[in-house]
C-alpha positions, 0 to 999 in steps of 0.5 A, a space after each residue: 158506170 154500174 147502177 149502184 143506188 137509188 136516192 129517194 125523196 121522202 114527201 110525196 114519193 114514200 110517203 103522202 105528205 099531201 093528203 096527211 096535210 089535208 087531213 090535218 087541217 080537216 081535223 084542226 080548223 074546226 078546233 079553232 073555229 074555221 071551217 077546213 074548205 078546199 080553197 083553205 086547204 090549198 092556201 095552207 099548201 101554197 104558204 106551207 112552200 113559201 115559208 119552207 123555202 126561206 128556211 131551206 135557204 137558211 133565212 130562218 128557223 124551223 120553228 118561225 118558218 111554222 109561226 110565218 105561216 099561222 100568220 099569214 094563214 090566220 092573220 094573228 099575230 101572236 107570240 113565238 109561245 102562242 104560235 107554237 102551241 097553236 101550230 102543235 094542234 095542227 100537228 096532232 091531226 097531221 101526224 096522225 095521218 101519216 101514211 106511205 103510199 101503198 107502193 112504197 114498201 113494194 117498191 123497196 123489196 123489189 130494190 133491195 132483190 136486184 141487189 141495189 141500196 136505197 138512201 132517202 134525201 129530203 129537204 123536211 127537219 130530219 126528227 119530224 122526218 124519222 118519226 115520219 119514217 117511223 110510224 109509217 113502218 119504213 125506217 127500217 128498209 130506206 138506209 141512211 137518211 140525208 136533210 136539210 139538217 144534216 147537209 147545211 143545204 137544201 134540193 135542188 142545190 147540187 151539193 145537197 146530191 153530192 155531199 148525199 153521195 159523198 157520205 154514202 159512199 157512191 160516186 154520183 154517176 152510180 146513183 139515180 134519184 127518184 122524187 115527185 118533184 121536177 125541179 128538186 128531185 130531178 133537174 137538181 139531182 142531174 146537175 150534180 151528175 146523177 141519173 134522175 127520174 121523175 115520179 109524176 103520180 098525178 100527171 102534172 109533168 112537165 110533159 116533155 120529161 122522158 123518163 117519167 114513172 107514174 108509181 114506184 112499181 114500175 121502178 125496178 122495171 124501169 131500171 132493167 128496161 135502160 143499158 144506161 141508165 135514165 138522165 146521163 
C-alpha cells in the first residue's frame, strides 16, 4: 500500500522536551530553595514517567498527576492550591525553554515536497501541546494534532493509531509513525498495522531494531531508500 502519511511524536521527536525540563528545573529549584543537580534533575524525569503513566490510563487527572509528583519530589504534602501554584513556578522556566530541534522545521519541508502529509500523535494534554507547537513555530506546518484528550487512550495502545488514522482519513498500512520512543512510538504503531520507524537521537536502541534513524534529515531519504515501506 502507497505511503501516504507520516504520523510524528511531539516530545523528543519535534521538539526537546528533555532539555526544556532540565532548564526548568535549573531555573525553579533555586527559587524554592533546592539546588537543580543532575541526580534531581534525573528523578524529576524518572516521577515525571511515573505519574504521567497513571494519567495516561486514565487513573487520574492531569493536574493531580503534576501534585503526585511535587510530592514525591519534594516531600510535601500540601493542597491541591498550593500544589498547583507551586508547580506553575516549574512551568514558567519549563515553557520558556521550548524549543524544536534544529531538524524539525527540515525535516517537515522535505515531507511536504515529496508530497506526503504530516499529522503529530502525542500522549502530552492537547492545550499545553498546542502552545508547545505554537511558540516553537511549528503549529503551522504539523497538520492535525491527535492526544490522550482527543482520543480517550494514550500510545502504545493500537487504538490510539487507529482511531489517529481513522480521523485523519488514512488507512493505517498508508501511514508510517515516527517517535523516539520504542516501545510507544513504534511497537505500538505496528501492532495497529502502521509502518514504524525508530527515532533513536542518543543511541540508546534497542540495538536489534532495523529501521532506526539518528535525525529526522534522513527521514525523507529513508523513505525513498524502501520499495516497501520500513515495519510491514
Amino acid at each position: 500500500m502507497k505511503l501516504r502519511g507520516v504520523l510524528l511524536d511531539l516530545d523528543g521527536t519535534l521538539v526537546d522536551h528533555e532539555s526544556a525540563a532540565a532548564a526548568g528545573l535549573r531555573g525553579w529549584l533555586p527559587a524554592i530553595g533546592l539546588v537543580p543537580t543532575e541526580t534531581a534533575i534525573a528523578r524529576w524525569a524518572e516521577m515525571q514517567e511515573t505519574h504521567l503513566a497513571a494519567w495516561r490510563d486514565g487513573r487520574i487527572s492531569f493536574a493531580e498527576q503534576r501534585r503526585r509528583r511535587l510530592r514525591d519530589f519534594l516531600g510535601t504534602r500540601g493542597t491541591d492550591a498550593e500544589l498547583d501554584e507551586l508547580f506553575a513556578g516549574y512551568l514558567t522556566h519549563y515553557e520558556d525553554a521550548w524549543r524544536a530541534f534544529d531538524d524539525a522545521a527540515e525535516a517537515l519541508t522535505a515531507l511536504a515536497a515529496a508530497g506526503l502529509a504530516t499529522a503529530v500523535l502525542t500522549n502530552g494534554s492537547r492545550g499545553q501541546q498546542l502552545r508547545k507547537l505554537s511558540r516553537t513555530g511549528l503549529a503551522d506546518r504539523v497538520g492535525p494534532v491527535f492526544s490522550v484528550d482527543d482520543l480517550g487512550v494514550a500510545k502504545p495502545h493500537a487504538e490510539a493509531f487507529l482511531k489517529s488514522c481513522a480521523r485523519w482519513g488514512y488507512a493505517p498500512g498508508e501511514v508510517l509513525s515516527v517517535g523516539d520512543d520504542h516501545a510507544l512510538d513504534v511497537l505500538g504503531a505496528r501492532a495497529a498495522g502502521l509502518s514504524a520507524v525508530h527515532l533513536d537521537r542518543h543511541g540508546r536502541g534497542p540495538a536489534g531494531e532495523a529501521h532506526r534513524l539518528t535525525s529526522l534529515r534522513e527521514l525523507v531519504r529513508f523513505i525513498h531508500r524502501h520499495s516497501t515501506v520500513p515495519g510491514q
